[in-house]
PDBQT receptor file of N, H, CA, C and O in Angstrom, charges set to zero:
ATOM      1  N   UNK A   1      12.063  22.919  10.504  1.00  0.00    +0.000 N 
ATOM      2  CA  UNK A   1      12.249  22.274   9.197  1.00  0.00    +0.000 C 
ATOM      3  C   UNK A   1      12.360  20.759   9.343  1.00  0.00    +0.000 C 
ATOM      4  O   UNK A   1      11.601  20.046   8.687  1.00  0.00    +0.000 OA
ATOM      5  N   UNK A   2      13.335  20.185  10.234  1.00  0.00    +0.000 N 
ATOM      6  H   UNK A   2      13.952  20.764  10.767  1.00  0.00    +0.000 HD
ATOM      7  CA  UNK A   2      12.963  19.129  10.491  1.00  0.00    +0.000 C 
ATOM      8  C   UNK A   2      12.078  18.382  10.331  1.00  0.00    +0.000 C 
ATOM      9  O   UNK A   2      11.912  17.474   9.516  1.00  0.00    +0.000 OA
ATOM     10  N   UNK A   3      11.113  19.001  11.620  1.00  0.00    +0.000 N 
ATOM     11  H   UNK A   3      11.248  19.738  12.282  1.00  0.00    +0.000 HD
ATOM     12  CA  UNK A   3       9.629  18.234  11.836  1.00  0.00    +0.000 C 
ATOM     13  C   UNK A   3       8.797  18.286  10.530  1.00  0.00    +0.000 C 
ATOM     14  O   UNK A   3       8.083  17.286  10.463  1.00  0.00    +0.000 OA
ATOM     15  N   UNK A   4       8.649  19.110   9.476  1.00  0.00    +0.000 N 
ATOM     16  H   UNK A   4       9.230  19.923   9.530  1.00  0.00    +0.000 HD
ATOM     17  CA  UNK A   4       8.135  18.781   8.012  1.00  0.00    +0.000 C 
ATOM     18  C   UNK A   4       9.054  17.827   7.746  1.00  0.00    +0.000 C 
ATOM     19  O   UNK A   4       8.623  16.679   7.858  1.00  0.00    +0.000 OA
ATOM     20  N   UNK A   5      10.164  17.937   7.434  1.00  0.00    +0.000 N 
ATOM     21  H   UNK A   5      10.515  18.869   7.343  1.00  0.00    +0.000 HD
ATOM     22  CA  UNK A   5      10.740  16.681   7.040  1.00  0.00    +0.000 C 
ATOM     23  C   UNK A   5      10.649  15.732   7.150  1.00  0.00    +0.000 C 
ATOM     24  O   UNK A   5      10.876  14.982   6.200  1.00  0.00    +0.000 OA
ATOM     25  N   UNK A   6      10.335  15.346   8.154  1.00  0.00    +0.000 N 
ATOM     26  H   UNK A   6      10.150  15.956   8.925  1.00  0.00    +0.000 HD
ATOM     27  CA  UNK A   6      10.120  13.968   9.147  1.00  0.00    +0.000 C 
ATOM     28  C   UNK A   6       8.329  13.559   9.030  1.00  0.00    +0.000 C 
ATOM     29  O   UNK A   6       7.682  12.535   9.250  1.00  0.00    +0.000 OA
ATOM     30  N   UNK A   7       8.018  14.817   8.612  1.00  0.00    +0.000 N 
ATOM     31  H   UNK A   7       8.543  15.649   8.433  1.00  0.00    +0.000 HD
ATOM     32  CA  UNK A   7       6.093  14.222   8.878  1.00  0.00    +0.000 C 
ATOM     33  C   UNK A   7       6.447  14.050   7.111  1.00  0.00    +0.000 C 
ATOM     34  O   UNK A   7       6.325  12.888   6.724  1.00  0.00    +0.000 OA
ATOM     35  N   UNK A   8       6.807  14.936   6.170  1.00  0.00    +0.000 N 
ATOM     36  H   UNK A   8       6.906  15.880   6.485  1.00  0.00    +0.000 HD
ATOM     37  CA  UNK A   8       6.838  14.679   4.629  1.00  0.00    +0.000 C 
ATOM     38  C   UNK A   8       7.228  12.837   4.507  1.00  0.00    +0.000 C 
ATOM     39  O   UNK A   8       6.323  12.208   3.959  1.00  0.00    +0.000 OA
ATOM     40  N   UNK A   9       8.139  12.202   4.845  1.00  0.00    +0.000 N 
ATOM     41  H   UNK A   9       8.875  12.712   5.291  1.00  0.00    +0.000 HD
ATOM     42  CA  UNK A   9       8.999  11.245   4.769  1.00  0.00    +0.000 C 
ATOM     43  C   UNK A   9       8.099   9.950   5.589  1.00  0.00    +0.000 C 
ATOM     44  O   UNK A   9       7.890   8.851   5.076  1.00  0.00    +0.000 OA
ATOM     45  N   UNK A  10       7.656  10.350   6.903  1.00  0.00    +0.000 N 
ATOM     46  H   UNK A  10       7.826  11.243   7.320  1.00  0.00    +0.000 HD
ATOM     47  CA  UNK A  10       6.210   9.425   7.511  1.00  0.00    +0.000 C 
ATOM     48  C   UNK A  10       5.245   9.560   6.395  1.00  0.00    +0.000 C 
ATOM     49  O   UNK A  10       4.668   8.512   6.108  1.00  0.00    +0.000 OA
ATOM     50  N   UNK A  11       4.932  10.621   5.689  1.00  0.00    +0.000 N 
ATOM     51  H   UNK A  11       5.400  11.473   5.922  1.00  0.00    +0.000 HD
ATOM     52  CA  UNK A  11       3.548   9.867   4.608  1.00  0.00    +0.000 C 
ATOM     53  C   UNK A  11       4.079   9.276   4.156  1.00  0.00    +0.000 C 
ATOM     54  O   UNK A  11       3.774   8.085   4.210  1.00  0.00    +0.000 OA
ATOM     55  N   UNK A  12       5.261   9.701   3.384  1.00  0.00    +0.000 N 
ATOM     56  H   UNK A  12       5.509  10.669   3.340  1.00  0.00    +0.000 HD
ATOM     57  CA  UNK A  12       5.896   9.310   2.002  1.00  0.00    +0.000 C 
ATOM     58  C   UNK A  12       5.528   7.372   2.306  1.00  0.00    +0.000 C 
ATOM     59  O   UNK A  12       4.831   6.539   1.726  1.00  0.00    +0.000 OA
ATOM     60  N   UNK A  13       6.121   7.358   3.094  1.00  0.00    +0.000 N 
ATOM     61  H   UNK A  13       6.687   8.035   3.565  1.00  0.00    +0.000 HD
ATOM     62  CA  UNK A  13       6.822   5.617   3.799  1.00  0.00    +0.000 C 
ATOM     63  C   UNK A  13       4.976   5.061   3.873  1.00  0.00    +0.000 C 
ATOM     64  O   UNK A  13       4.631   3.910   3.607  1.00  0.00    +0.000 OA
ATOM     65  N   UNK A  14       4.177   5.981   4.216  1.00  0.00    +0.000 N 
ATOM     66  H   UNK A  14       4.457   6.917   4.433  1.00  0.00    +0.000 HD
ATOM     67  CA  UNK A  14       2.795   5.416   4.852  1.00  0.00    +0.000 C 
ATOM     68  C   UNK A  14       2.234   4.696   3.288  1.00  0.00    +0.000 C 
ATOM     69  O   UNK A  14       2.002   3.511   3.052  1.00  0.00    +0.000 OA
ATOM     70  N   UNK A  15       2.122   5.923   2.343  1.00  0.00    +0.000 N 
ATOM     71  H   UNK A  15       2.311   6.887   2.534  1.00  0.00    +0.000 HD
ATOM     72  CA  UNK A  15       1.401   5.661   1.531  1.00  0.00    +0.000 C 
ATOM     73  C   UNK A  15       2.241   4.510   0.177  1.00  0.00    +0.000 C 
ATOM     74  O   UNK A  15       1.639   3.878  -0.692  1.00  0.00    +0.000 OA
ATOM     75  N   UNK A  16       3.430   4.545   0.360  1.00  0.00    +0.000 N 
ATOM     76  H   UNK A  16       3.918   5.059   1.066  1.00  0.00    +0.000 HD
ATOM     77  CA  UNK A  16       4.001   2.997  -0.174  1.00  0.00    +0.000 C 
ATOM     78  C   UNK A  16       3.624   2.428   0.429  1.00  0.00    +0.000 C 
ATOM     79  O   UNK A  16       3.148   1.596  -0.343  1.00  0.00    +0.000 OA
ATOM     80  N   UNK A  17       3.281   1.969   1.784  1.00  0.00    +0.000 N 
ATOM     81  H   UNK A  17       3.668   2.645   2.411  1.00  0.00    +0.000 HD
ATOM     82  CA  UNK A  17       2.991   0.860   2.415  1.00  0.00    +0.000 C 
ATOM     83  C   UNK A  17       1.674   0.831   2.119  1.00  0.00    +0.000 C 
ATOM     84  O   UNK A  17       1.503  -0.348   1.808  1.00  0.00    +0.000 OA
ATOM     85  N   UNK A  18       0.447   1.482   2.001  1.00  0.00    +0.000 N 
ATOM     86  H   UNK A  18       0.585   2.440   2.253  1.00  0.00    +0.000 HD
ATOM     87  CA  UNK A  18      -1.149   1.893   1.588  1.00  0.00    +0.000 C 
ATOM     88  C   UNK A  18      -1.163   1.541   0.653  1.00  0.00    +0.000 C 
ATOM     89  O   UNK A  18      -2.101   0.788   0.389  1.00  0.00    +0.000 OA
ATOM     90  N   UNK A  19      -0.215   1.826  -0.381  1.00  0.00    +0.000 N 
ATOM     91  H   UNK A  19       0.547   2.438  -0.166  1.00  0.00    +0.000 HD
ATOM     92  CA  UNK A  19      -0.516   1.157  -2.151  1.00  0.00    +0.000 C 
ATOM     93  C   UNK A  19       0.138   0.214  -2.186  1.00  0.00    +0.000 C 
ATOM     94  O   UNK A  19       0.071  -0.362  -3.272  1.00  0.00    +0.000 OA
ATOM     95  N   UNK A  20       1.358  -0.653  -0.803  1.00  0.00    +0.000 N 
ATOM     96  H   UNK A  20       1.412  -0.185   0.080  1.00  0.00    +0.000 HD
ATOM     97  CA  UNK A  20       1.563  -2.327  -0.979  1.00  0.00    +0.000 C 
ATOM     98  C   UNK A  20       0.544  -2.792  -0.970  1.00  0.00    +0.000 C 
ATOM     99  O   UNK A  20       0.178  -3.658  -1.765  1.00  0.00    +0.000 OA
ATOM    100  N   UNK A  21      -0.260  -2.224   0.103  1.00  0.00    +0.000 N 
ATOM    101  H   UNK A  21       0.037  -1.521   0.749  1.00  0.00    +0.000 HD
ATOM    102  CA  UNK A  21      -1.181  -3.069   0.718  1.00  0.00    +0.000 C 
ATOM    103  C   UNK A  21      -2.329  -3.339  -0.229  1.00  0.00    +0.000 C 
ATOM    104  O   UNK A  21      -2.963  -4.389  -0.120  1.00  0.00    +0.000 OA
ATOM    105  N   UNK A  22      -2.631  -2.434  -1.161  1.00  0.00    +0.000 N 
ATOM    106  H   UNK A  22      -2.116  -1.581  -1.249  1.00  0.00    +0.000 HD
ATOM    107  CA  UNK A  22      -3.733  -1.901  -2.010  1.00  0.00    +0.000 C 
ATOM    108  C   UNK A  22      -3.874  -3.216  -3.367  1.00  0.00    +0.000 C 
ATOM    109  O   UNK A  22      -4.759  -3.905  -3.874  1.00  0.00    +0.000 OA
ATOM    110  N   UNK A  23      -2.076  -2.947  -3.538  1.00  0.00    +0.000 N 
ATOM    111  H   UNK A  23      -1.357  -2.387  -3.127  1.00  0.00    +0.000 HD
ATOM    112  CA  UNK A  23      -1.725  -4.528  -4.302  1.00  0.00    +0.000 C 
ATOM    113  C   UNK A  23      -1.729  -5.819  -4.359  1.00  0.00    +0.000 C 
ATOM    114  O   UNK A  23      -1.772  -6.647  -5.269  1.00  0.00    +0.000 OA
ATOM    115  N   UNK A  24      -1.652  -5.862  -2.689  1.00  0.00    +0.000 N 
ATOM    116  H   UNK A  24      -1.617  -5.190  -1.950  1.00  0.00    +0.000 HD
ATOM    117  CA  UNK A  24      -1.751  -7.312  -2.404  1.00  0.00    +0.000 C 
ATOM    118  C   UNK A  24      -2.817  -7.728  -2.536  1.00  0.00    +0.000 C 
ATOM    119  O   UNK A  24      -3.237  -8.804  -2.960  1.00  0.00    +0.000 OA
ATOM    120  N   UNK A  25      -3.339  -6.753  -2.121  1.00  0.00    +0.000 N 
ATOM    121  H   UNK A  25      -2.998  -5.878  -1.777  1.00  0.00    +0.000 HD
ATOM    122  CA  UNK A  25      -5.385  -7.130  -2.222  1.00  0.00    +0.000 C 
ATOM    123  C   UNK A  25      -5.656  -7.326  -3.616  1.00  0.00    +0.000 C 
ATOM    124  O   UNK A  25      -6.485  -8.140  -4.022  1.00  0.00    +0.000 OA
ATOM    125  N   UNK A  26      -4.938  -6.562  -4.375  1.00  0.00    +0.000 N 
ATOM    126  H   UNK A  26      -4.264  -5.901  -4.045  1.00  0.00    +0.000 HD
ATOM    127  CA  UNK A  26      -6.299  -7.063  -5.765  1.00  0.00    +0.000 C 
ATOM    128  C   UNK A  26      -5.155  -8.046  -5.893  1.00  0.00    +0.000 C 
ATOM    129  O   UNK A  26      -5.741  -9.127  -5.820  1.00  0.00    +0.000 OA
ATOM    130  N   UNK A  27      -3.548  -8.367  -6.079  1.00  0.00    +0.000 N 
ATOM    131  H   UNK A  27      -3.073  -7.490  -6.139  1.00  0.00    +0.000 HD
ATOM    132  CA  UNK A  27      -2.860  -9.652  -6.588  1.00  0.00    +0.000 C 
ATOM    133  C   UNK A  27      -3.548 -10.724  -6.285  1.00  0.00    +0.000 C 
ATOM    134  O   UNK A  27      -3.725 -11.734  -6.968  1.00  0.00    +0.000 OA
ATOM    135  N   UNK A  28      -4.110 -10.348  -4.741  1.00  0.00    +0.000 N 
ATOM    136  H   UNK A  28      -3.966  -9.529  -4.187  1.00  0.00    +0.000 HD
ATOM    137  CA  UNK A  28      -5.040 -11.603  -3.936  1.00  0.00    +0.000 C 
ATOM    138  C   UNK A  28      -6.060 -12.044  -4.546  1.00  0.00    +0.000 C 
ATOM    139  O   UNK A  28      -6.209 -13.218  -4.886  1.00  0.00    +0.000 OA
ATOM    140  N   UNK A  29      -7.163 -10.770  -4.811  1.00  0.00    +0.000 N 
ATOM    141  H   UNK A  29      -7.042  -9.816  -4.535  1.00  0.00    +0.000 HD
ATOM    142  CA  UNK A  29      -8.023 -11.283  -5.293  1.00  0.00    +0.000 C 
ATOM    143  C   UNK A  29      -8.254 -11.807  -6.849  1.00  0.00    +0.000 C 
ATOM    144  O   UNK A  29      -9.124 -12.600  -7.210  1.00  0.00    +0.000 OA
ATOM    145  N   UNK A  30      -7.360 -11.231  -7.592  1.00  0.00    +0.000 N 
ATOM    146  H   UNK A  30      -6.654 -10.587  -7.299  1.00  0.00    +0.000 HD
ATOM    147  CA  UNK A  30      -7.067 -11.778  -9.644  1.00  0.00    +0.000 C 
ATOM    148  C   UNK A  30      -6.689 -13.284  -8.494  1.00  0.00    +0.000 C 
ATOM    149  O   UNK A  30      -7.699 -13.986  -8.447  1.00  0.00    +0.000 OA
ATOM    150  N   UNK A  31      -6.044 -13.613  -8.012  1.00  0.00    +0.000 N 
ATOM    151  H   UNK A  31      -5.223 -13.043  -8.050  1.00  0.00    +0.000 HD
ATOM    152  CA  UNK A  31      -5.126 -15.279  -8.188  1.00  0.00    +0.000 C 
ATOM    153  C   UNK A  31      -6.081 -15.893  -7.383  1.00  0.00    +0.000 C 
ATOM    154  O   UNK A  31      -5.817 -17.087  -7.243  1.00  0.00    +0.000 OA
ATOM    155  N   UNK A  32      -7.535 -15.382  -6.543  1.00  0.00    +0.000 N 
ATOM    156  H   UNK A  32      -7.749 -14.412  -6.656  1.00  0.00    +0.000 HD
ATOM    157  CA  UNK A  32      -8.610 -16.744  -6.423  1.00  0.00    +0.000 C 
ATOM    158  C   UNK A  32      -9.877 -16.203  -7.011  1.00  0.00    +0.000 C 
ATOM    159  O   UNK A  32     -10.910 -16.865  -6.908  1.00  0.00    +0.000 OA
ATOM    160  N   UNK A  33      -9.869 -15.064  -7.609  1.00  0.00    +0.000 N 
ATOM    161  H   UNK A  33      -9.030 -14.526  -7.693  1.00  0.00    +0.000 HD
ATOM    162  CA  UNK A  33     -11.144 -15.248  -8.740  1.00  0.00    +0.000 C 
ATOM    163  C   UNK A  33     -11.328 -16.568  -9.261  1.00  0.00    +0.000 C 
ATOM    164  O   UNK A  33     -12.315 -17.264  -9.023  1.00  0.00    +0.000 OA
ATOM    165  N   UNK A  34      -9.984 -17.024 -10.252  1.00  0.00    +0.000 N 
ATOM    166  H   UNK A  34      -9.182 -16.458 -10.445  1.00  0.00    +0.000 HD
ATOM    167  CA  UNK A  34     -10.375 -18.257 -10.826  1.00  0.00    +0.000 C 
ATOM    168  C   UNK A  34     -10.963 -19.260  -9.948  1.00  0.00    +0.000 C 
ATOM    169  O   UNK A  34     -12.042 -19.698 -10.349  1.00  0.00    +0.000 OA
ATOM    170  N   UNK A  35     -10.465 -19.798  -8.698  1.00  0.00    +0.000 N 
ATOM    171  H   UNK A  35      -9.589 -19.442  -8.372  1.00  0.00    +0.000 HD
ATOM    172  CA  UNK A  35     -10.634 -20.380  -7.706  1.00  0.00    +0.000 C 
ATOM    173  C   UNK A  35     -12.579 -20.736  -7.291  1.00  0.00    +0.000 C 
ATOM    174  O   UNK A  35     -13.349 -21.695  -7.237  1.00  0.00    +0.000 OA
ATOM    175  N   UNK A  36     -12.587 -18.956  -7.048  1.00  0.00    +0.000 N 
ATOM    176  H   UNK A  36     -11.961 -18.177  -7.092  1.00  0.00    +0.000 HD
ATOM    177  CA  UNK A  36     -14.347 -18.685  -6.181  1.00  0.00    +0.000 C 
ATOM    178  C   UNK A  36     -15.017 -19.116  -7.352  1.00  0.00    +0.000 C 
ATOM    179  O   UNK A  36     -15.635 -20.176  -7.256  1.00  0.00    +0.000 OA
ATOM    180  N   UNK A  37     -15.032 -18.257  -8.919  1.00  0.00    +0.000 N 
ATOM    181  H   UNK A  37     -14.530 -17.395  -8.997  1.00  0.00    +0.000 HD
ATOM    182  CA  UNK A  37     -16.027 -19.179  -9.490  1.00  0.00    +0.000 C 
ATOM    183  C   UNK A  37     -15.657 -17.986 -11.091  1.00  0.00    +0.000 C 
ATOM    184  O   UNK A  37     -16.240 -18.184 -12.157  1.00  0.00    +0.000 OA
TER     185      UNK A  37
């Protein structure tokens, strides 16, 4: 039971970090659209 626990809780943590990352990218890209053109 553990080891599900522990692999449930590793996605969990992965895929917040996958949809930070997912955010930063488009925050990134909306704040130099104006910029590129």
């Amino acid at each position: 039971m553990w080891g599900i626990g522990f692999m449930e809780t590793a996605l969990s943590v992965g895929w917040l970090f996958h949809w930070a990352g997912l955010a930063d990218i488009a925050n990134t890209g909306l704040f130099f659209a104006p910029v590129v053109g």
